[in-house]
N, CA, C and O atoms as a DFTB+ gen file, in Angstrom:
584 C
 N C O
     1  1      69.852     100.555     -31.070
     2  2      69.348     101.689     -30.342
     3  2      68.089     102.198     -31.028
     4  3      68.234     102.277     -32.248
     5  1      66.513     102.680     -30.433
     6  2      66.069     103.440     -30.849
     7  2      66.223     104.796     -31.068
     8  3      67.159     105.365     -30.505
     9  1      65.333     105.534     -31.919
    10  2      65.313     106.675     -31.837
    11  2      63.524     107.088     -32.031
    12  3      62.564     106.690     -32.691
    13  1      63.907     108.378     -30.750
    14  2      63.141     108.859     -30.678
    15  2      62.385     109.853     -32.002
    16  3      62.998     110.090     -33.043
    17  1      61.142     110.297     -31.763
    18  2      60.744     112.024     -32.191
    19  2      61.436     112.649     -32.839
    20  3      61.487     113.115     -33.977
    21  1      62.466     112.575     -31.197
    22  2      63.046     114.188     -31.471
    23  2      64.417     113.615     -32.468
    24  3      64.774     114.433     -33.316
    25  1      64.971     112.674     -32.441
    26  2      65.895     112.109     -33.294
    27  2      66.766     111.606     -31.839
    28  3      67.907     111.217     -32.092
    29  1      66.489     111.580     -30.803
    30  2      67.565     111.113     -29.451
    31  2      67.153     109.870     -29.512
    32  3      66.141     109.399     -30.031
    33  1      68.356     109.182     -28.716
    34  2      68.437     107.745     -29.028
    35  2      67.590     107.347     -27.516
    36  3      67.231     108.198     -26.702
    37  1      67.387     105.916     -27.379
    38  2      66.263     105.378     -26.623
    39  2      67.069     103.951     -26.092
    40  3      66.454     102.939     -26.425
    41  1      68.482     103.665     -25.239
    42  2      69.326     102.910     -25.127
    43  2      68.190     101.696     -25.005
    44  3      68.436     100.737     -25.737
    45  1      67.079     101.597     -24.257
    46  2      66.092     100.138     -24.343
    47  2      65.671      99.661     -24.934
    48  3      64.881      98.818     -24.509
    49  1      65.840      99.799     -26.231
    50  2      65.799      98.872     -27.396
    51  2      66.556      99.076     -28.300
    52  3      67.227     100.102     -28.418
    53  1      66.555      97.969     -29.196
    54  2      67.866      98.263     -30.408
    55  2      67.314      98.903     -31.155
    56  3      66.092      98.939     -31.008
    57  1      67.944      99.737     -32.349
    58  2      67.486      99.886     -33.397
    59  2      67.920      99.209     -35.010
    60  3      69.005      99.308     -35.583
    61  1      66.712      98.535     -35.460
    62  2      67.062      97.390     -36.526
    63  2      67.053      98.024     -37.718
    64  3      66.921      97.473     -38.811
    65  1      67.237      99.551     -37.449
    66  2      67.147      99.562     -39.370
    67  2      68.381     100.292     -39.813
    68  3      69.067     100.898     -38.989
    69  1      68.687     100.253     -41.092
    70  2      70.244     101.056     -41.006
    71  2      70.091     102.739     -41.359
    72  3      69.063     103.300     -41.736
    73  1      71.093     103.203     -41.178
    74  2      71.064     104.816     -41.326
    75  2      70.373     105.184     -42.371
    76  3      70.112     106.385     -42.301
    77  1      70.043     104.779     -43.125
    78  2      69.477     105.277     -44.852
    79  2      68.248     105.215     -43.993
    80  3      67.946     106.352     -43.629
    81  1      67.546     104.424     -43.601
    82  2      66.476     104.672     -43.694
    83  2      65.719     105.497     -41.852
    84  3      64.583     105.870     -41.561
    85  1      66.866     105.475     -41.138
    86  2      66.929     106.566     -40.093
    87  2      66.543     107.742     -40.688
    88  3      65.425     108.207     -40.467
    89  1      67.405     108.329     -41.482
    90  2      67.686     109.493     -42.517
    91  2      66.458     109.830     -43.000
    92  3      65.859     110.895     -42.853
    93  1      66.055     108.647     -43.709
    94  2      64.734     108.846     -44.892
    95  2      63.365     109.179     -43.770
    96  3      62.377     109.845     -44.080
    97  1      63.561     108.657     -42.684
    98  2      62.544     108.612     -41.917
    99  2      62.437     109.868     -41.231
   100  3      61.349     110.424     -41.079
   101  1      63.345     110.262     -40.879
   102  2      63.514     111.623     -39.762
   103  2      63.784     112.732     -40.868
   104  3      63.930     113.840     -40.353
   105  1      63.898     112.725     -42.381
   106  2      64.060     113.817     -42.836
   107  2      63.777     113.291     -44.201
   108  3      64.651     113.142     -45.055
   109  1      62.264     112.961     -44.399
   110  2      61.551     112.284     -45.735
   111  2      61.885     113.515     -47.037
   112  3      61.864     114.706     -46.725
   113  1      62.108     113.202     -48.110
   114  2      62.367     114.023     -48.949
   115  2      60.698     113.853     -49.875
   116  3      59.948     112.880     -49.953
   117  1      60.587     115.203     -50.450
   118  2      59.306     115.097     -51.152
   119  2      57.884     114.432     -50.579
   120  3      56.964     113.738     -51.011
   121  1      58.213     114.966     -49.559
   122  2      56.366     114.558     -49.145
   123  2      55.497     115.661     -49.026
   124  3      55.874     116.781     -48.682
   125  1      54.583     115.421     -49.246
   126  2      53.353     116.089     -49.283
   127  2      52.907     116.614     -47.911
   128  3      52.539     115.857     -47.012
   129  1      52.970     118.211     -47.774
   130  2      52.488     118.797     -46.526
   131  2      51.497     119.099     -46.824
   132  3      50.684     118.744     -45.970
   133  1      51.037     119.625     -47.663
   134  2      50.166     120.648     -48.381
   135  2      49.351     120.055     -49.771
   136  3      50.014     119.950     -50.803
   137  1      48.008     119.698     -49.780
   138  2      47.870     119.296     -51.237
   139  2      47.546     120.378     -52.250
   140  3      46.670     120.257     -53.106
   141  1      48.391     121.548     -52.076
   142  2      48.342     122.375     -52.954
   143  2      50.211     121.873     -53.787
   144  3      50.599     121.936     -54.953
   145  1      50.708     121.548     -52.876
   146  2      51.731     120.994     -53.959
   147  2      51.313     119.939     -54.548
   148  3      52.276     119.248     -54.216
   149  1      50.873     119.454     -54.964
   150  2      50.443     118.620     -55.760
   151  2      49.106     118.891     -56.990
   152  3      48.650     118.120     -57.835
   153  1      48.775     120.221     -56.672
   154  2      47.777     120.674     -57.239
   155  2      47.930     120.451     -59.082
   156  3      47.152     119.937     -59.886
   157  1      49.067     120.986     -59.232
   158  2      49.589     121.040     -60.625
   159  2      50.107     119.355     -61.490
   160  3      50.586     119.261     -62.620
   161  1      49.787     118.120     -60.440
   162  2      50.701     116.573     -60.776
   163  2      49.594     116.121     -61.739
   164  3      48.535     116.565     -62.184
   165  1      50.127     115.350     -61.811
   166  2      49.006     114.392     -63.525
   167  2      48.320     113.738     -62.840
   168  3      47.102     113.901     -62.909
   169  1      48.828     112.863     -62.026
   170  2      48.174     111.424     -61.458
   171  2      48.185     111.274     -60.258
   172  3      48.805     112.234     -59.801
   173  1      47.839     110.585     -59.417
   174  2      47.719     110.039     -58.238
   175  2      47.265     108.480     -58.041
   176  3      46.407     108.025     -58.798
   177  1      47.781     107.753     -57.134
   178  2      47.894     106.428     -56.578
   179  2      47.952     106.724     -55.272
   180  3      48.337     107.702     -54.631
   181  1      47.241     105.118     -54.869
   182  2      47.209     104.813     -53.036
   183  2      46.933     103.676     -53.006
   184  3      46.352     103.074     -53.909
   185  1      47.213     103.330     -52.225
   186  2      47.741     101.593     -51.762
   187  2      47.173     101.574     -50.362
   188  3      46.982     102.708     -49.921
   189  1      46.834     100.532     -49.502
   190  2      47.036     100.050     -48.614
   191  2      47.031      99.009     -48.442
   192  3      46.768      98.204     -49.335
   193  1      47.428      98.554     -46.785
   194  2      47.646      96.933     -46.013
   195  2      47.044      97.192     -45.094
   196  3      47.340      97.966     -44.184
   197  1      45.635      96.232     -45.308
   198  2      44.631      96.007     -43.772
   199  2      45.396      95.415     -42.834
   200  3      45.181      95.487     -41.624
   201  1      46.414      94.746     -43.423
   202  2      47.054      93.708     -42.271
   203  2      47.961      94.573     -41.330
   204  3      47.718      94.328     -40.149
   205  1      49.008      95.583     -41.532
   206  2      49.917      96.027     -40.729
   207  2      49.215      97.823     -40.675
   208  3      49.844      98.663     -40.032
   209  1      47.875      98.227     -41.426
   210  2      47.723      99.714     -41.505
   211  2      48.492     100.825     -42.254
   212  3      48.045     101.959     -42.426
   213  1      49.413     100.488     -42.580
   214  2      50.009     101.466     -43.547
   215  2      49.372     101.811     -44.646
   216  3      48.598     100.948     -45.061
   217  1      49.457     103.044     -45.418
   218  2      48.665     103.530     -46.426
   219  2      49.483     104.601     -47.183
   220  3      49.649     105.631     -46.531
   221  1      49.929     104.585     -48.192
   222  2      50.634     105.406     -49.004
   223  2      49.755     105.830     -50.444
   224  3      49.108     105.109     -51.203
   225  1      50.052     107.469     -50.479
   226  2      49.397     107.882     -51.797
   227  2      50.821     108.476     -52.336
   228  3      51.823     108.845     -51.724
   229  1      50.562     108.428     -53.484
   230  2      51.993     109.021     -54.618
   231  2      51.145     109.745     -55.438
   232  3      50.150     109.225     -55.943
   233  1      51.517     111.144     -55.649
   234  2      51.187     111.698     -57.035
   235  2      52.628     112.226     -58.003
   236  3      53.738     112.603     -57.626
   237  1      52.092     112.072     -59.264
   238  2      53.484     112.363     -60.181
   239  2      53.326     113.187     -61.212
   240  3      52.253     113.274     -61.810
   241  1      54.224     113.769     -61.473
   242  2      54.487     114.672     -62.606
   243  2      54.743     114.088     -63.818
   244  3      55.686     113.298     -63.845
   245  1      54.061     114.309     -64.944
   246  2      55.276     113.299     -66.164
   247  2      55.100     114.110     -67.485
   248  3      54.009     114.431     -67.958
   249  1      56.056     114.333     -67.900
   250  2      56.541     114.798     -68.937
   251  2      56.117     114.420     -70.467
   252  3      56.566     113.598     -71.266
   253  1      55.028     115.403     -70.531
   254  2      54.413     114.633     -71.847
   255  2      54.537     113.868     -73.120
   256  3      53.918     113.055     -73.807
   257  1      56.221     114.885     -73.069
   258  2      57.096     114.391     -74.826
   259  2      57.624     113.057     -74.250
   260  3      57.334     112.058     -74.908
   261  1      58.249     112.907     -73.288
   262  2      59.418     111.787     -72.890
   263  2      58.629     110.894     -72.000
   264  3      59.126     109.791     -71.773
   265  1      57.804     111.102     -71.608
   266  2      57.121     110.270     -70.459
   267  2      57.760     109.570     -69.456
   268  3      57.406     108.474     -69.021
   269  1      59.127     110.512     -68.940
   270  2      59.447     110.487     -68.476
   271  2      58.710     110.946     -66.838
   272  3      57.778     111.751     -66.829
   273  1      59.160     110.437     -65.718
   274  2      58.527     111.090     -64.290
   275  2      59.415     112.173     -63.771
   276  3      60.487     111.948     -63.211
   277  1      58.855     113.501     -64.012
   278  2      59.884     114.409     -63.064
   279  2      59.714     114.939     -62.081
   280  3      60.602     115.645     -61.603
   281  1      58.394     114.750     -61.403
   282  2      57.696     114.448     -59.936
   283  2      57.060     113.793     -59.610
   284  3      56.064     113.294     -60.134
   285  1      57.867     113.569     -57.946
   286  2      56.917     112.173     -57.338
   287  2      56.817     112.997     -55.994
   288  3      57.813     113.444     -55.424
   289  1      55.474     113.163     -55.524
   290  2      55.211     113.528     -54.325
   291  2      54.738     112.575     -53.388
   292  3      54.129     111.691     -53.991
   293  1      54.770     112.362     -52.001
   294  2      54.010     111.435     -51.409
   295  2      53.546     111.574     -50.085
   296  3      54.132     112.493     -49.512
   297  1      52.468     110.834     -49.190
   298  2      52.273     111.281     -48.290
   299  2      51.823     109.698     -47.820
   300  3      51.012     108.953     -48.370
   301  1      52.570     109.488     -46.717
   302  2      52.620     107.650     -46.369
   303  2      51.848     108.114     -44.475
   304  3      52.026     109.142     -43.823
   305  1      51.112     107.001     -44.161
   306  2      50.561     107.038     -43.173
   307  2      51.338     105.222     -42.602
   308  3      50.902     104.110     -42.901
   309  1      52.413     105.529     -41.841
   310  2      52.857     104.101     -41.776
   311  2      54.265     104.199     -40.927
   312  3      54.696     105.287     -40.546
   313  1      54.907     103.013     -40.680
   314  2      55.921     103.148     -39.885
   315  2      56.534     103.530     -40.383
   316  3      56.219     104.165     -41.389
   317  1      58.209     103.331     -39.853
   318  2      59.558     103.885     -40.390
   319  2      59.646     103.193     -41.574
   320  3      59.818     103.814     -42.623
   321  1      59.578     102.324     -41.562
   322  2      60.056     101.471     -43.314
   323  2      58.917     102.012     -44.423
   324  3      59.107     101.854     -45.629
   325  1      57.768     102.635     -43.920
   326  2      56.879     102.379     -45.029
   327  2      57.385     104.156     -45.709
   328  3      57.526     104.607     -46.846
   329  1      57.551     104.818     -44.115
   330  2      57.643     106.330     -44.847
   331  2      59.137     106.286     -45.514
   332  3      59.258     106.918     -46.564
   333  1      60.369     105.551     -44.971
   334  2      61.688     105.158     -45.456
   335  2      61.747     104.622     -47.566
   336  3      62.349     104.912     -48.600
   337  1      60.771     103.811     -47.106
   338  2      60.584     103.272     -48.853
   339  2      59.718     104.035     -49.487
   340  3      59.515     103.626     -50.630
   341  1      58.840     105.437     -49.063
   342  2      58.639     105.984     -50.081
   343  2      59.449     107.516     -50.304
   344  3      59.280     108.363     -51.181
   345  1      60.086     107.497     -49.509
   346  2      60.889     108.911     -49.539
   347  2      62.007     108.217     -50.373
   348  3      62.522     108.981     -51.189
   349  1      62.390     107.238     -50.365
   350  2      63.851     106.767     -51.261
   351  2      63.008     106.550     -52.405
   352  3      63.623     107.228     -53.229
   353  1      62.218     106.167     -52.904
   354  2      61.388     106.295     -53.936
   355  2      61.110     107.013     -54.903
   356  3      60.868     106.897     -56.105
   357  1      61.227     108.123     -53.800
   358  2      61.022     109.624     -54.907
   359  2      61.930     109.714     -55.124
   360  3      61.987     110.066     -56.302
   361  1      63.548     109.550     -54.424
   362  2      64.724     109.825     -55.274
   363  2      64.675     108.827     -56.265
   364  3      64.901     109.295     -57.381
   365  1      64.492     107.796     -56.251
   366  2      64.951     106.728     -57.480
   367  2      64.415     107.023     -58.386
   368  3      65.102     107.353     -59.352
   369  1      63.055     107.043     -58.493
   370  2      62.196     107.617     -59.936
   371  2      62.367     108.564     -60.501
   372  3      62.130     108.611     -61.708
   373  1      62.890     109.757     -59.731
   374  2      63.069     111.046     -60.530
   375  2      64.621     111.550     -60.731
   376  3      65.016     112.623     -61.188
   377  1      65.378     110.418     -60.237
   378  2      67.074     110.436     -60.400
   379  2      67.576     110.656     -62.091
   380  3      67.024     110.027     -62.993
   381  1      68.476     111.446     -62.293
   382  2      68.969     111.904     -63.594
   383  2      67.646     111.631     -64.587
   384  3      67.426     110.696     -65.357
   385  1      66.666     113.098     -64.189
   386  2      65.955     113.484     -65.070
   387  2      64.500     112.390     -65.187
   388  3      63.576     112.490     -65.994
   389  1      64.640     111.594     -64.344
   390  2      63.453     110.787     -64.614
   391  2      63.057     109.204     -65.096
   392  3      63.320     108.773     -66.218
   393  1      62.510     108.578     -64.243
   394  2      62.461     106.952     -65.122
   395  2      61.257     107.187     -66.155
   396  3      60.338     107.993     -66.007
   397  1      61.407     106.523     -66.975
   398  2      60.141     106.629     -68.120
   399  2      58.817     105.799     -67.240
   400  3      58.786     104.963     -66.338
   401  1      58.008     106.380     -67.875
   402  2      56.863     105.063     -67.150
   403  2      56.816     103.877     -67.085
   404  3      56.231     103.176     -66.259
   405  1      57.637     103.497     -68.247
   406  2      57.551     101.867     -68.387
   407  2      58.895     101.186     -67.638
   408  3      59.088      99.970     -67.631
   409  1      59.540     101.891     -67.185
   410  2      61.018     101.866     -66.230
   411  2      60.174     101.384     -64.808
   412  3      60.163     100.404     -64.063
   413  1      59.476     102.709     -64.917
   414  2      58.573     102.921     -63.382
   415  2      57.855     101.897     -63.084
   416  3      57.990     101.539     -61.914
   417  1      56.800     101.005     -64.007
   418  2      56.189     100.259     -64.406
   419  2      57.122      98.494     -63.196
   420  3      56.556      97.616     -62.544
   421  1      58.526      98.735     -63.437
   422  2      59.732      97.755     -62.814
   423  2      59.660      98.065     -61.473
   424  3      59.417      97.208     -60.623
   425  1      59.820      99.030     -61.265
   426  2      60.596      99.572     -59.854
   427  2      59.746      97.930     -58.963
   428  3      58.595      97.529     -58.792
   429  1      60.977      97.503     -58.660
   430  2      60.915      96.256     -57.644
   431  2      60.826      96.523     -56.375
   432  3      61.489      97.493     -56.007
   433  1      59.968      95.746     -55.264
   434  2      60.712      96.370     -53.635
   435  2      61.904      95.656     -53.640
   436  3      62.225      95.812     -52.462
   437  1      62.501      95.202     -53.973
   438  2      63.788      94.745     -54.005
   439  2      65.057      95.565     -53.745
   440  3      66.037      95.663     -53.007
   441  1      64.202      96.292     -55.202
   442  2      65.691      97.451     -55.850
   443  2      65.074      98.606     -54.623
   444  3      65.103      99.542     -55.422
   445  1      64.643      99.147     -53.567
   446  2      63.989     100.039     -52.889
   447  2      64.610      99.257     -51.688
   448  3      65.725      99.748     -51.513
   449  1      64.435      98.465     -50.968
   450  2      65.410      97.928     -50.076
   451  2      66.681      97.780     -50.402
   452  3      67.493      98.097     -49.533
   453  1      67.163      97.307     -51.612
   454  2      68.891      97.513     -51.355
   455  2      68.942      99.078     -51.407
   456  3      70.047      99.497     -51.063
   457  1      68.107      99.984     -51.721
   458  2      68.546     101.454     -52.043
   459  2      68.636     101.900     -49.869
   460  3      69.442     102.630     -49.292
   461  1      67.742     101.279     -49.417
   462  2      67.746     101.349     -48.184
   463  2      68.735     100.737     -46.907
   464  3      68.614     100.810     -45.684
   465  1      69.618     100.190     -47.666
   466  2      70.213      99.613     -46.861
   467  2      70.107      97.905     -45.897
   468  3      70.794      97.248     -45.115
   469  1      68.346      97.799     -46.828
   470  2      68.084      96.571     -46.196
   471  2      67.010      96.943     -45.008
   472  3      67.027      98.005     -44.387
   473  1      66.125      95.934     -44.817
   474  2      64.889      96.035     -44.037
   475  2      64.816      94.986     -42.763
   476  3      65.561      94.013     -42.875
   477  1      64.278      95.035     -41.963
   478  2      63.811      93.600     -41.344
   479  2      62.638      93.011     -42.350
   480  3      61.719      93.445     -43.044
   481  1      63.395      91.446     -41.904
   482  2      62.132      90.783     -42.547
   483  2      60.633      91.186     -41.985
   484  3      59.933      91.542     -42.933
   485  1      60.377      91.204     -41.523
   486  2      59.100      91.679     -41.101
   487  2      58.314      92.773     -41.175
   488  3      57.141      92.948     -40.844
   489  1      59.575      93.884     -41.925
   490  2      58.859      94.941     -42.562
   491  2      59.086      95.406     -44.301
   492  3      58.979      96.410     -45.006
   493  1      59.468      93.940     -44.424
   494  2      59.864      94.161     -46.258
   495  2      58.213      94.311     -47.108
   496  3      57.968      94.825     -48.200
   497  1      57.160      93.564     -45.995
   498  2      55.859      94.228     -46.699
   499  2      55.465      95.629     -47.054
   500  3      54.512      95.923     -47.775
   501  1      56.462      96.633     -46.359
   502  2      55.754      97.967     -46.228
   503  2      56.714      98.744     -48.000
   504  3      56.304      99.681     -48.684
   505  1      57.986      97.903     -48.225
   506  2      58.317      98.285     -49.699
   507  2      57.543      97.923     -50.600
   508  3      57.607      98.628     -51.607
   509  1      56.501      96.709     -50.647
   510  2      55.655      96.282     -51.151
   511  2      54.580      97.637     -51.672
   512  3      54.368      97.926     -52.850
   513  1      54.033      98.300     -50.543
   514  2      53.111      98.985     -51.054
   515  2      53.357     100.147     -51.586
   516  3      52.415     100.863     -51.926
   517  1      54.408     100.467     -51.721
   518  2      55.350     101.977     -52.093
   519  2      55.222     101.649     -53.701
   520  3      54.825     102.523     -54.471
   521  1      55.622     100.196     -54.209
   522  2      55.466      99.818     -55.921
   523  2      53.901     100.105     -56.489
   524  3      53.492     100.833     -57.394
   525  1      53.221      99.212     -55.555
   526  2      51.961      99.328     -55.672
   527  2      51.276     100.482     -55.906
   528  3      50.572     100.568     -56.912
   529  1      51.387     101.524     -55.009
   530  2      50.737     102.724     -55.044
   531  2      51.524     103.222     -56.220
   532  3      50.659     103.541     -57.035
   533  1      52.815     103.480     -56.793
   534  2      53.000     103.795     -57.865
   535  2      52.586     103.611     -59.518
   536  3      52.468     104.377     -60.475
   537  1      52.465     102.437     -59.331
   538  2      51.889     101.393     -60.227
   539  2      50.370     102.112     -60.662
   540  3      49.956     102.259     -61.812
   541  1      49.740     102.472     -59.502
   542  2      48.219     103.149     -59.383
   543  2      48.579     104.158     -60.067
   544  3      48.193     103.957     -61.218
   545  1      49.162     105.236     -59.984
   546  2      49.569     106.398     -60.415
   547  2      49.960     106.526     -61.635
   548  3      49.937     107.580     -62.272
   549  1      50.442     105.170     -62.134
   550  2      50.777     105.440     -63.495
   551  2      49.819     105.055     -64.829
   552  3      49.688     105.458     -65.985
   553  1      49.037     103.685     -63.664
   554  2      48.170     103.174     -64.693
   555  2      46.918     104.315     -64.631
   556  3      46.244     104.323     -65.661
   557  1      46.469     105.348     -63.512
   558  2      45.305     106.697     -63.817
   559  2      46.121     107.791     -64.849
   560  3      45.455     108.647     -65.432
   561  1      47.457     107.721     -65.022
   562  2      48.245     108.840     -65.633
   563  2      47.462     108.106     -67.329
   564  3      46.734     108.891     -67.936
   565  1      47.597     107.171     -67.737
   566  2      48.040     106.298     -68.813
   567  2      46.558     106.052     -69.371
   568  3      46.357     105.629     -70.509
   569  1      45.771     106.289     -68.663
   570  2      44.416     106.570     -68.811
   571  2      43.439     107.312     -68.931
   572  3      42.273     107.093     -69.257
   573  1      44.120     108.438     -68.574
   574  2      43.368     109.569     -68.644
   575  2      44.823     110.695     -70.000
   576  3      44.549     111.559     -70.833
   577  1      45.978     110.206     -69.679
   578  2      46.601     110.933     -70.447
   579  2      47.186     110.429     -72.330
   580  3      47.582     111.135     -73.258
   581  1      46.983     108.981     -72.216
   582  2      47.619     108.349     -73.298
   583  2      46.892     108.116     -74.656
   584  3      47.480     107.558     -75.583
């Protein structure tokens, strides 16, 4: 089944993705409305794919003593999977207190699709750029802060 907008279902087509990322999509956690929340973050990253148009920026918070991440904000211009893998994103990185940078440095699309429940093949590129743009964010943090 699709879903609409409004969150109503759309019986003329199926819908291929599983509830996690329904969820993540229709009710993104930590995104960026305003770039005044983000006014106060260390770093910033952005990614894109000429090929499918999606475009994701991440900015993060990190904790100077522990270098640990204890904010990840984001603002994804992209389908359901792309805004799905970066809203689960921000939970994973900043889950019990924070991944260190060099944790962050890992984050696989792998481990971001099983957190999702699983993708179509055809949109496992859009977890792709969710690492990427992080990756950006850490290597301007690590450069300007280290």
């Amino acid at each position: 089944m699709t879903f609409l907008s409004d969150g109503k279902s759309n019986p003329q087509t199926p819908w291929v993705y599983s509830d996690i990322v329904k969820d993540h999509f229709f009710h993104p956690r930590n995104f960026v409305k305003d770039d005044e929340e983000v006014k106060d973050y260390d770093a910033h990253g952005s990614y894109g794919s000429p090929a499918c148009g999606d475009e994701m920026h991440i900015w993060i918070k990190v904790d100077p003593q522990t270098k640990r991440i204890i904010g990840f904000k984001w603002r994804t211009f992209g389908c359901a999977s792309a805004i799905a893998a970066t809203s689960i994103a921000s939970e994973i990185v900043t889950k019990d207190g924070g991944m260190t940078l060099e944790e962050a440095k890992h984050l696989k699309p792998q481990t971001i699709i099983e957190h999702l429940g699983g993708l179509p093949d055809r949109k496992i590129h859009c977890s792709v750029l969710c690492d990427k743009a992080l990756l950006e964010a850490i290597h301007y943090y690590e450069k300007n802060y280290s």
